[in-house]
C-alpha positions, 0 to 999 in steps of 0.5 A: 476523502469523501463519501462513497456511496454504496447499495447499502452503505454511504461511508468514509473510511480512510486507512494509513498502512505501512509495511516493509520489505523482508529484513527491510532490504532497500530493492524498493528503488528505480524501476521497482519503485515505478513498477510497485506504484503503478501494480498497487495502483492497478490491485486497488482499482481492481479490488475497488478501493482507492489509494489516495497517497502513496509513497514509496521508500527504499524499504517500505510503503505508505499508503492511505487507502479507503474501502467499503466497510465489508472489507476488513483491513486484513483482507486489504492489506493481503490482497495489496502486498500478495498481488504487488509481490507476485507482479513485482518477482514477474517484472524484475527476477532480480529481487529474488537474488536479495530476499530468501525464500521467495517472500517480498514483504515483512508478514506484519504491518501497521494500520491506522484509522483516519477520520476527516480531520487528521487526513490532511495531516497523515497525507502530509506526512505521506508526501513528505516520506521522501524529503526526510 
């Protein structure tokens, strides 16, 4: 993680999010999977964060994320999980046969604040999200 440097701040904020899908229902696999990655991708570049680690499980997401301080967690996670849902129910209608009412993701999610020594560790974990 390095400095970013903005107008009027030089910052290094780095966040690890995790959320799950509605009644944690494993749809996240396949072409899903491929498709989610790159539509969370495409949503933070265009946002203008960056998304450093991300894995994907059958039932939830991990990612380490890094924004400029005026934009809160919750903004970031909003926009991450609204963007990635819409896309994802246009790319593959099937979802919608195993989530009710439309929705993808689990409304709550976890975030923790990572500084420069610990984001080794919480990428790390990240990478090995799979191997489990």
């Amino acid at each position: 993680m390095e400095q970013e440097h903005r107008r009027t701040c030089v910052y290094k904020i780095g966040y690890h999010v995790v959320f799950c899908t509605k009644y944690r229902r494993p749809v996240l696999v396949d072409a899903v999977e491929a498709d989610l990655k790159e539509l969370l991708a495409q949503c933070a570049a265009e946002h203008g964060f960056a998304l450093s680690h991300l894995e994907v499980d059958r039932d939830h997401v991990h990612l380490f994320a890094s924004a400029p301080p005026h934009v809160s967690i919750s903004s970031l996670v909003k926009i991450l999980k609204g963007a990635s849902a819409r896309r994802l129910f246009v790319r593959h209608p099937e979802l919608k046969r195993h989530l009710w009412r439309g929705h993808l993701w689990n409304p709550s999610y976890y975030v923790g604040t990572v500084g420069d020594m610990s984001a080794d560790v919480v990428a790390r974990y990240i990478a090995s999200q799979k191997t489990r």
